[in-house]
C-alpha positions in Angstrom: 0.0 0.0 0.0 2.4 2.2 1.0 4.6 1.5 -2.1 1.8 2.3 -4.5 1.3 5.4 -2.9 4.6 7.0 -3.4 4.2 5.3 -7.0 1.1 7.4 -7.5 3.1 10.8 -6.2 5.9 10.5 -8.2 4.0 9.9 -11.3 1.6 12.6 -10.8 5.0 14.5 -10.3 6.2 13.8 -13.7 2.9 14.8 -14.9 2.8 18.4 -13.3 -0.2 17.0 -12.2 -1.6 19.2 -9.2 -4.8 18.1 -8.7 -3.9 14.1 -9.1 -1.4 14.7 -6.4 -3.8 15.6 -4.0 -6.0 12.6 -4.9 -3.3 11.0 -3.9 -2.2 12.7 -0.8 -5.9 13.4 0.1 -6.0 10.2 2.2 -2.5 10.5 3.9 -1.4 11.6 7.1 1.2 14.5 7.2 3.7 11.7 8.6 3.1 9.3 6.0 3.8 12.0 3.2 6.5 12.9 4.8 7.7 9.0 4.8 7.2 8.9 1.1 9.2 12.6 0.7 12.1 10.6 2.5 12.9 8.9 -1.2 12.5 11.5 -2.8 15.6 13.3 -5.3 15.8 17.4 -4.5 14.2 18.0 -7.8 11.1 16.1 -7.1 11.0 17.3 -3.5 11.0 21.2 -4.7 8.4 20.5 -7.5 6.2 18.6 -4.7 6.6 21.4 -2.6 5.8 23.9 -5.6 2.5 22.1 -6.1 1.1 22.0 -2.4 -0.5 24.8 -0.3 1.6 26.1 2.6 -0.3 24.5 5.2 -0.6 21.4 4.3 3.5 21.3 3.8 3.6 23.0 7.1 2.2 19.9 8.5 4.4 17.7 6.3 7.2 19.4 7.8 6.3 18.8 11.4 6.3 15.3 10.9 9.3 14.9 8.4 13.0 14.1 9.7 15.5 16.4 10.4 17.5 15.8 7.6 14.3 15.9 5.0 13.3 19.6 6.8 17.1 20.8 6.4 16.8 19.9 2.6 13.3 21.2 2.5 14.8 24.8 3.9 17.6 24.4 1.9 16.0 24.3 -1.4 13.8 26.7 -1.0 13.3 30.3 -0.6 13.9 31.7 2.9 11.0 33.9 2.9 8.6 30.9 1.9 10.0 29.3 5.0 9.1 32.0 6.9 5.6 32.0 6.0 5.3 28.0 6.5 6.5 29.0 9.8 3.7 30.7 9.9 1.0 27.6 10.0 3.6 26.4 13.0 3.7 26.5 16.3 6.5 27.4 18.2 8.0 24.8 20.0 8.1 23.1 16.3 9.8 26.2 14.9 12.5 25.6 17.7 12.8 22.0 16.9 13.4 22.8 13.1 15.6 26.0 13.9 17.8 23.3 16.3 19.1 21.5 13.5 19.4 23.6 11.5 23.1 25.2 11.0 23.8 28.8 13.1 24.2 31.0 9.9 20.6 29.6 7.9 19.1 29.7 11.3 20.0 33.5 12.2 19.1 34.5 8.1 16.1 33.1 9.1 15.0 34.4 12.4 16.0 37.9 11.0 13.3 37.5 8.6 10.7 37.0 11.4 8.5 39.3 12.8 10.1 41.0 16.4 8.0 39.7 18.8 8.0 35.9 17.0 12.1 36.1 17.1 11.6 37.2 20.7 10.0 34.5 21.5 11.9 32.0 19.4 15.2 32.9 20.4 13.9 32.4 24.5 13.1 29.2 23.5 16.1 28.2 21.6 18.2 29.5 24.7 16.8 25.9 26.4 18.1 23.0 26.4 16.9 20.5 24.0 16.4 18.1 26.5 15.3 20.3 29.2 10.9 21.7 29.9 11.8 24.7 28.4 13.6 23.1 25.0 10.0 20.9 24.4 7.5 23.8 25.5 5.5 26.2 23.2 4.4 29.5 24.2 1.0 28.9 22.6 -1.8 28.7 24.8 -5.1 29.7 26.8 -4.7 31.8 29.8 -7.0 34.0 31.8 -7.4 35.7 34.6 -9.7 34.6 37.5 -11.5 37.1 37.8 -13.5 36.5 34.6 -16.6 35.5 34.6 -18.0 32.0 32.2 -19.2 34.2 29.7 -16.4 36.7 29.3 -13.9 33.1 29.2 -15.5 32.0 26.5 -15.6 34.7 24.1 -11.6 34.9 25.2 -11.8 31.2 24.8 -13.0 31.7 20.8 -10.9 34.5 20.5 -7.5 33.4 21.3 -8.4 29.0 20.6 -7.8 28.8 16.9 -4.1 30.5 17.8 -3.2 27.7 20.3 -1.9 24.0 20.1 -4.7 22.8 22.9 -8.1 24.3 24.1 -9.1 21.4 26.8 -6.9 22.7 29.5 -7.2 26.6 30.6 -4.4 28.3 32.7 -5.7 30.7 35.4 -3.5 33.7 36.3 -3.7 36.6 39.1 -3.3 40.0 38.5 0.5 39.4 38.8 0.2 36.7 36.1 0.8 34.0 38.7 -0.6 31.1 37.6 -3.0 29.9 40.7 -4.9 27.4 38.8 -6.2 25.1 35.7 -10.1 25.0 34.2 -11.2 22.2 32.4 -13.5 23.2 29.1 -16.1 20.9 30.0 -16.3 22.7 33.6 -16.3 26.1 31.4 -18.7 25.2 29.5 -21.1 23.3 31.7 -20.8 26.2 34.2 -23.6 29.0 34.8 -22.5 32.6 32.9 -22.7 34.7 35.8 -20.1 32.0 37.9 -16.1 33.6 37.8 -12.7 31.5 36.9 -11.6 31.1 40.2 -14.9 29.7 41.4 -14.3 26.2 39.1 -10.6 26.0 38.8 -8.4 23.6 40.0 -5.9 25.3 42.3 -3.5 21.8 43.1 -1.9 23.0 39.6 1.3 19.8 39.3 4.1 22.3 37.1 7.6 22.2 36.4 10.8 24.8 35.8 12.3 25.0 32.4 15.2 23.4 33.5 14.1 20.3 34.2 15.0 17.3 32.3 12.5 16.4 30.0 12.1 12.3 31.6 10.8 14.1 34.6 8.6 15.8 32.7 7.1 12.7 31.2 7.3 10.7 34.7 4.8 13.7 36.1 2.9 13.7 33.3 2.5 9.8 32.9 1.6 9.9 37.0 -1.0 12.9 37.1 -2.5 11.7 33.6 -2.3 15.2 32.4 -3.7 16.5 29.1 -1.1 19.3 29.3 1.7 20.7 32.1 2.6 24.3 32.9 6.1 25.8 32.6 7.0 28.8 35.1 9.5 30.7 36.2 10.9 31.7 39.7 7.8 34.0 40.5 5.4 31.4 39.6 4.7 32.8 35.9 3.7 31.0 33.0 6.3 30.4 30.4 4.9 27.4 28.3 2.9 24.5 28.7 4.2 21.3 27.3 1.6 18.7 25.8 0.8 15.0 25.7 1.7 15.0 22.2 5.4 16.2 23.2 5.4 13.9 25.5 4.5 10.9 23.5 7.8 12.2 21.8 10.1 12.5 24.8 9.3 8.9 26.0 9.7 7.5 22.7 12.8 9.0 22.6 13.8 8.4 25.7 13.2 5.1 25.7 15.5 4.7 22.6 18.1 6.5 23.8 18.3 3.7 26.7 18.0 0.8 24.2 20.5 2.0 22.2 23.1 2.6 25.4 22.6 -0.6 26.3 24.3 -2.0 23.5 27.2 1.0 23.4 25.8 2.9 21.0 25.2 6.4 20.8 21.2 8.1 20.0 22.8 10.5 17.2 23.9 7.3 15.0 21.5 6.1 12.2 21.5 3.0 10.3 21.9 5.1 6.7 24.7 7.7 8.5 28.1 8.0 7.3 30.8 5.5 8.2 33.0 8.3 9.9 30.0 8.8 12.1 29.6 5.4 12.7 33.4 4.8 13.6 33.3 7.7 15.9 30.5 6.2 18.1 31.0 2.6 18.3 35.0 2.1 18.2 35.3 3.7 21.8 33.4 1.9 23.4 34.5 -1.3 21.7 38.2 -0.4 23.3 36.1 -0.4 26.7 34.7 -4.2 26.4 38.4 -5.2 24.6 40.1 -4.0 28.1 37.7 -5.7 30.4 37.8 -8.8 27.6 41.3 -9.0 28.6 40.6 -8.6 32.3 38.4 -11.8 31.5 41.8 -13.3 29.6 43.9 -12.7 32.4 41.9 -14.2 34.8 41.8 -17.5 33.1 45.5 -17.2 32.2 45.8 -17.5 35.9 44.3 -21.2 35.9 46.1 -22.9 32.2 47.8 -25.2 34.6 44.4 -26.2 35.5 42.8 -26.7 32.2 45.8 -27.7 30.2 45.3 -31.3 32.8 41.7 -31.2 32.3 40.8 -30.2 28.6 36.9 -30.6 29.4 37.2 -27.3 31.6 37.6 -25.5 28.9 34.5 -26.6 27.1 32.5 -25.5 30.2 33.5 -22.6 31.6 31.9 -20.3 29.0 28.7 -22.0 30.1 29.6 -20.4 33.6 30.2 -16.9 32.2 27.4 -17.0 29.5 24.5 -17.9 32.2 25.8 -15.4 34.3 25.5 -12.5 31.9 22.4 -13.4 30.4 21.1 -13.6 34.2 22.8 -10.4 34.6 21.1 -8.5 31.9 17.6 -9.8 33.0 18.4 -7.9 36.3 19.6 -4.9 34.7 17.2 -4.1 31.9 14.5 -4.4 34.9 16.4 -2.3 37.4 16.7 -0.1 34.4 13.4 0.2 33.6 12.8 0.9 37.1 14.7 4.1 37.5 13.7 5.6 34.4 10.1 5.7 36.2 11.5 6.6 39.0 10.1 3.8 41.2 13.8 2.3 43.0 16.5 4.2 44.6 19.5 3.3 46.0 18.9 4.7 49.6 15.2 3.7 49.6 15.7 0.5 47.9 18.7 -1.3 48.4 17.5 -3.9 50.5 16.0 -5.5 46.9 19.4 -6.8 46.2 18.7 -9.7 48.7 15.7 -10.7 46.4 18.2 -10.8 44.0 20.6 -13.0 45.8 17.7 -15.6 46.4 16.5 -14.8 42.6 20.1 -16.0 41.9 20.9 -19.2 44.2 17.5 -20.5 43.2 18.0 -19.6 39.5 21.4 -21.3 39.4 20.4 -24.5 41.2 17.8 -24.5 38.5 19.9 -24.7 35.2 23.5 -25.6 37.3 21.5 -29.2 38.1 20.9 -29.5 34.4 24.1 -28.6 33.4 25.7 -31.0 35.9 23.6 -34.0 34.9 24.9 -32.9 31.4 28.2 -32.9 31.5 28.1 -35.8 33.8 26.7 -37.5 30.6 29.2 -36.2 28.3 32.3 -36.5 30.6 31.4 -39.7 32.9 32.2 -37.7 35.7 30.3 -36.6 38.7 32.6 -34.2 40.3 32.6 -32.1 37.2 29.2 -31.8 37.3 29.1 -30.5 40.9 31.9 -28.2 40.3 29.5 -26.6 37.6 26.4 -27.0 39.8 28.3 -25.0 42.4 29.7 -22.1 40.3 26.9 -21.6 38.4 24.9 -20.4 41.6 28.0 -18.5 42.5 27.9 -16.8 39.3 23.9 -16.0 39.2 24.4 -14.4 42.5 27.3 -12.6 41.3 24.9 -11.5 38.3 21.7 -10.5 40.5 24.1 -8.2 42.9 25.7 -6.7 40.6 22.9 -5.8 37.9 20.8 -4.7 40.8 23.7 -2.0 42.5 25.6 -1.0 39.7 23.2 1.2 37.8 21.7 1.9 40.9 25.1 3.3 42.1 26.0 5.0 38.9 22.9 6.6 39.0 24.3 8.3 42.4 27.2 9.6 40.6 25.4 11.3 38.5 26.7 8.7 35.6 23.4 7.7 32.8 23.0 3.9 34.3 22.2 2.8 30.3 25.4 4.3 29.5 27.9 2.6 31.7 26.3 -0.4 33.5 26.7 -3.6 30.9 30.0 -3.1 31.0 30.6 -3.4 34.2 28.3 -6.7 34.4 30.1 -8.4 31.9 33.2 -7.2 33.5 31.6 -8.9 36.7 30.1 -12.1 35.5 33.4 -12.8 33.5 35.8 -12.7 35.7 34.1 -14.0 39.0 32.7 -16.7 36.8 35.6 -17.7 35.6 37.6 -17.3 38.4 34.6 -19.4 40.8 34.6 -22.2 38.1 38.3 -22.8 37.9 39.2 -21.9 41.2 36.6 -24.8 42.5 38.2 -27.0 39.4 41.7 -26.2 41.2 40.7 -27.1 44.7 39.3 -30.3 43.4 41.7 -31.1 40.6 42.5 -35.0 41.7 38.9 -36.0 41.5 38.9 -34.6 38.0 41.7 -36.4 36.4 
């Protein structure tokens, strides 16, 4: 389906044809256009745009890519920019005007009206990641001392201007803001009531410097439609939306995935090979040092396996379980503090239920593995030996994934970033050191 769609644009693109692209379009979402843009060569991309109202490619834009709304801007006239970022709101604007590089981006903010630049460049002065880089400046607010009828002519005065209506912010004469108004309240309310007589005054808001993952964790909580942004003095700034949100935790939750595996948010799949060198090799370097912390400890038992060759056909067994049991403990521990539900002070007393997770986990597959390698071998103390390091090793694995991101997370260290390698580090080397070290103790029975 989605193939014979962008089959249909780019024919009706070789035919100039204007109103058969809209045929095809008609049934499309903004980010599904967009998806089908991706593909497309600059020349086709400016005669697309040539052929399209302004509004309709403003939405386009708001749902494209970075790198398709750099070309977009790119190939086309600055002051046409201007007036798609006209159909915009501004915490878009921002996101577009962040990628975009500092010379294009100050051409085009100079083009802007005043008060629009004003307000753009507050916002740019955010960081990305922070309230005040994901707010917009568009929205309803009144003062409390209006009455139902006078909020509602506001209400359709200022409404078409504004990313939501459902949620109204409620200000003092100061401009404090002392409450919220739902539009159902408004507009089930008598005329003659004021503001301040059905607002909300347990208003849940945040500073613009707050990280935007707190943001989402309050909003997720409070089940909120939309969350003020204020100042010091309790003024309104912004408000940031669900839809931004949505955003942040999708986004957020990649991030994390991708740190897992060492590798860094900014990299894409169809980036450049520099790029790709730049981001991985690093941290490759990191797991080749504690690989070699892993080598060393073995080297420290060849006497040991070079008598009994079978060792060395089991001990990755030992090391494998214990970072696979590992990871299970990290990714949930993980998961946990990015919803803020564990702590290391509040919480630490979980790692025993991670020590019994272990013994009873190990004991579980260290009996099969025993019985096993008993089979394969003929030799009962080598399955023991096995049975016994492989509950050392899941305990090893259940500590460790439970306090290290935990810990780094004290530190002020992103636990995604850092944590699986230190649990391999750990599982390795105590596994390999519990397996041969028992193999050592109890070398006569194995010969």
């Amino acid at each position: 389906m989605f193939q014979e769609k962008q089959d249909a644009l780019i024919n009706s693109l070789l035919e100039n044809n204007k109103d058969k692209i809209y045929e095809t379009i008609n049934h499309m979402y903004p980010i599904d256009i967009a998806l089908v843009l991706e593909d497309f060569d600059d020349e086709s991309l400016f005669k697309f745009y040539g052929l399209i109202h302004n509004e309709l490619m403003a939405e386009i834009m708001e749902q494209s890519s970075y790198q398709l709304q750099v070309r977009i801007i790119k190939l086309v006239n600055f002051r046409d920019i201007v007036d798609l970022f006209s159909y915009m709101s501004n915490d878009d604007i921002v996101d577009i005007l962040g990628n975009l590089p500092i010379k294009i981006r100050k051409d085009l903010l100079k083009m802007m009206k005043k008060d629009d630049t004003k307000q753009l460049q507050e916002l740019l002065g955010y960081d990305e990641d922070s309230a005040g880089g994901i707010m917009t400046t568009e929205y309803i607010a009144l003062k409390s001392d209006l009455t139902i009828e006078e909020a509602l002519k506001k209400i359709r005065e200022i409404g078409p201007k504004t990313e939501i209506i459902e949620v109204i912010f409620v200000v003092d004469k100061n401009k404090e803001l002392i409450g919220t108004a739902d539009l159902r309240d408004i507009l089930l309310a008598s005329e003659d009531k004021r503001l301040i007589d059905i607002m909300n005054d347990n208003v849940i808001s945040v500073n613009p410097e707050v990280d935007q993952e707190k943001v989402s964790l309050l909003v997720s909580k409070y089940d909120l439609k939309a969350i003020p942004v204020i100042n010091h003095k309790n003024c309104l700034l912004g408000i940031i939306t669900v839809d931004d949100i949505i955003d942040v935790i999708v986004e957020e939750q990649t991030e994390d995935m991708l740190r897992l595996g060492g590798v860094s948010k900014e990299e894409r799949v169809d980036g450049t090979l520099k790029t790709s060198i730049k981001k991985r090799l690093p941290w490759l370097f990191i797991n080749l040092g504690t690989a070699f912390l892993a080598s060393f400890t073995v080297g420290l038992f060849e006497d040991v396996i070079a008598q009994v060759v079978a060792l060395a056909a089991a001990m990755p067994i030992v090391a494998g379980m214990g970072g696979n049991a590992g990871t299970q403990t990290l990714s949930v521990v993980i998961r946990s503090i990015a919803l803020g539900e564990v702590s290391l002070k509040k919480n630490w007393k979980l790692v025993f239920k991670e020590i019994a997770l272990g013994v009873i986990n190990g004991a579980a597959t260290g009996i099969l593995t025993g019985i096993i390698l008993y089979m394969k071998y003929n030799n009962p103390y080598l399955g023991l030996i096995i049975f016994a390091a492989m509950i050392g090793n899941l305990v090893i694995a259940g500590f460790f994934g439970f306090l290290i991101p935990l810990s780094l997370k004290v530190f002020g260290i992103d636990p995604a970033l850092a944590s699986a390698i230190f649990l391999t580090t750990a599982t390795d080397v105590f596994g390999f050191f519990i397996f041969l070290g028992l193999s050592k103790m109890f070398l006569p029975l194995l010969m």
